[in-house]
C-alpha positions, 0 to 999 in steps of 0.5 A: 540913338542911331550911328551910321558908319561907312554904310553899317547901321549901328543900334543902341537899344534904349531901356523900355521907357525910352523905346516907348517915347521913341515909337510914340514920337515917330507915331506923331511924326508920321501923323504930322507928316501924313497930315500935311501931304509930304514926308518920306512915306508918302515919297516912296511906297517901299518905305513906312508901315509895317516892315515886311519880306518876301517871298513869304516863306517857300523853299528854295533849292540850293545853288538856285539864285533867289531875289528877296524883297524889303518894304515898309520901316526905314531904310536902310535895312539890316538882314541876319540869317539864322543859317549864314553858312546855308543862306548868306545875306548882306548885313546892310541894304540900302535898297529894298532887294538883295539875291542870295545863293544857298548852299547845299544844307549837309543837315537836315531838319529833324522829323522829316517824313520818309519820302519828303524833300529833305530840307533845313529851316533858316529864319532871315530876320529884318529890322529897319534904320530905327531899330524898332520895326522888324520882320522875321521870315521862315524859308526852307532851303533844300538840297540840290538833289540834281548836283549829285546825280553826275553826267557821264559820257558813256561812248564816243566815235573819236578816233584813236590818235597816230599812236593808238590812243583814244581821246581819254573819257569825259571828253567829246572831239572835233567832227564827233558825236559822244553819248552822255547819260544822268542817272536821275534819283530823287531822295533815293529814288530813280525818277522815272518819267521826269522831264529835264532840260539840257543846255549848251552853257559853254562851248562849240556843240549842239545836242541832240535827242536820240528819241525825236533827232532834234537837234539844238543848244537846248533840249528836253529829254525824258528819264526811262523807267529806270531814271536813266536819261540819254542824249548825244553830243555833237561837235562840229569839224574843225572846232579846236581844242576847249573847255565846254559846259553842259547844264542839266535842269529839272523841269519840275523845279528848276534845280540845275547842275553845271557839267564841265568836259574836254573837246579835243580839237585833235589838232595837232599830234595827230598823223593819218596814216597813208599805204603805201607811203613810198612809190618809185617809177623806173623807166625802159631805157637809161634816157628815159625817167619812170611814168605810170600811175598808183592807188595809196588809202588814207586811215586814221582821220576824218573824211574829207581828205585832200591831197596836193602834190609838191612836183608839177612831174606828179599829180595826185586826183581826185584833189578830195576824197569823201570816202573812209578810208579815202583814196587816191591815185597819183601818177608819174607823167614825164619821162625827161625830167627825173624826180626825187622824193616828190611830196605828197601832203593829205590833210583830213577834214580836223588839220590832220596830216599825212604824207606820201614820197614819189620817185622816178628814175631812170631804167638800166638799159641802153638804147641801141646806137643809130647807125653812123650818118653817110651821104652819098654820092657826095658829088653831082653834075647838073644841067639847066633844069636838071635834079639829080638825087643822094641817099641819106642813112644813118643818124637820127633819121630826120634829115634836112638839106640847105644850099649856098646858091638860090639858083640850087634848091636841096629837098629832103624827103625821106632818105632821099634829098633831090637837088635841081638847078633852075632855069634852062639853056645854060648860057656861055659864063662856064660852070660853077661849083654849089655847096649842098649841106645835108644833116640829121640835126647833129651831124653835117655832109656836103655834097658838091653840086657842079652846075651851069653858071648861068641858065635861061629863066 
């Protein structure tokens, strides 16, 4: 009789007498069924006859996913494996498939060859729901020789951090290449001339083949005569701080090992380092703040560099350097407005930072004085049509003159300001008095202009 329980199929083995009639009635049902065109056989060719599984035999690498196929019997089907630490299978399916993971057998079967595949047998036994029809099956699984070769980065061109410190190894970086090498041994043996497939599982990098200079997420590489096979990782600029995966698989069998490393993104903690750091500009004369123009270079970091400048009084060309260690020129340009401490901000292609400090002053020595404003003569007596004429010394040296009447018209010129009553023929209305103000923009003379009252247009 049979009990099924939450999935779990529960045999209870009849004495041989009861088996018999067991198999004999199934026999004639299965006849009947057959005979009159329906019945679970004849729904599902999976199901009735001979119980099988397959694959049938074979040997199968350890850490390699395999799919194993039930037929015939009844379902559901129970599954013991021989080795269930090795090659664990479900207890109970209820379909006709189940996939499987071995693990990597510690021992190995006795009398093995020198030079043969070192494995270890395991039988997978299946009986069906009635207990009676079952299929045993002999597979060999074997070690994963690939698991124990080791993938090592062996030189890299990431640079040292602000500190001195390289990235530490096993790691790749942002906008860097690192060389990785497998030294491929098969049973103790270097593998000389044997073709692996490497691919990017996880992570922001692409290979590269140093022999062809291809360049992917997956490529073929060739062991060298000494076992040893070499390819280049390549991580582009920017990419941040992450855990990556590398997956080596052999060709030949499909054996595959996984690789996980460090990509520094290396964006932060990291300072470039900028020389020199510090300018400061002085000017001539005490009124004047310092202008000119300066070179500083950028180590420590990966071109592009740009630079900004955090005063409109400095700039700081070109705005990006492509060269390493890059360079740049900045320059003071405004001698009336004094800066202090001015910022200069490089960043590298990787968001690492250095700055530079600007500083203009002014100089220690005082201009000369000008000498004192005077006009002179300070009065005139003009006829009808008539210019007369004052010097102008002193002051800023840019003069100007104005007059109250507009019968009166001043002109500077130089140091020389003309003054001309319009018209002619004065008239009989007498003189007047005419106001003159004559001034270098900070300091005002006047000059009195005595002139005719009135005179003929």
């Amino acid at each position: 009789m049979r009990a099924t329980v939450k999935g779990e199929s529960i045999v209870n083995y009849h004495s041989l007498r009861n088996s018999l009639t067991t198999v004999v009635l199934a026999f004639g049902a299965a006849v009947l069924l057959a005979a009159c065109g329906g019945g679970g056989a004849g729904g599902n060719p999976n199901q009735g006859g001979a119980v099988s599984i397959t694959p049938n035999g074979g040997t199968f690498y350890a850490g390699v996913p395999v799919t194993f196929t039930v037929q015939g019997g009844r379902a559901p089907y129970a599954i013991t494996s021989s080795e269930p630490n090795l090659l664990p299978v479900p207890s109970i399916i209820e379909d006709h498939q189940f996939t499987t993971i071995p693990n990597n057998p510690g021992v190995i079967d006795a009398g093995l060859q020198p030079g043969e595949l070192p494995t270890r047998s395991v039988v997978i036994t299946v009986r069906d729901s009635t207990g009676v029809l079952i299929s045993t099956q002999d597979v060999r699984v074997a070690q994963n020789f690939v698991t124990g070769y080791g993938v090592a980065f062996t030189s890299t061109n990431c640079p040292a951090d602000s500190s001195g410190t390289a990235d530490p190894p096993g790691q790749a970086c942002a906008g860097g290449e690192t060389v990785f090498q497998m030294l491929a041994t098969f049973n103790g043996n270097l593998a000389g001339g044997r073709q692996f497939r490497v691919e990017v599982l996880r992570g922001n990098f692409s290979l590269r083949n140093p022999a062809t200079g291809q360049a992917s997420s997956s490529i073929v590489l060739t062991s060298a005569h000494d076992g040893v096979i070499t390819g280049i990782i390549e991580v582009p600029l920017n990419a941040p701080s992450q855990l990556a995966v590398l997956r080596v698989i052999d060709v030949q069998t499909g054996v595959y090992s996984d690789t996980v490393f460090t990509i520094s993104g290396r964006t932060q903690g990291t300072t470039l380092t900028v020389l020199p750091n510090e300018f400061t500009f002085t000017g001539a004369l005490t009124t004047q703040c310092g202008t000119g123009t300066a070179d500083f270079l950028v180590f420590d970091g990966v071109p592009p560099f740009t630079a900004i400048s955090s005063s409109p009084n400095v700039s700081v060309t070109p705005s990006v350097s492509n060269s390493n260690p890059g360079r740049f020129t900045i320059t003071a340009n405004n001698r009336d407005t004094c800066v202090a401490n001015a910022t200069i901000v490089v960043t590298d292609s990787r968001g690492a930072v250095g700055t530079a400090t600007v500083t203009t002053n002014t100089g220690s020595i005082a201009p000369t004085p000008p000498a004192a404003f005077a006009v002179g003569p300070s009065t005139l007596i003009l006829g009808c049509g008539q210019t007369g004429s004052v010097a102008v010394v002193g002051g800023t040296g840019n003069y100007f003159a104005t007059s109250s009447n507009p019968n009166v018209v001043a002109v500077a010129s130089g140091n020389t300001v003309s003054i001309t009553r319009l018209g002619r023929d004065p008239g009989t209305g007498g003189t007047i008095a005419v106001a003159i103000g004559v001034s270098d923009g900070r300091t005002i003379s006047t000059v009195t202009a005595t002139v005719p009252a009135t005179c003929a247009p």
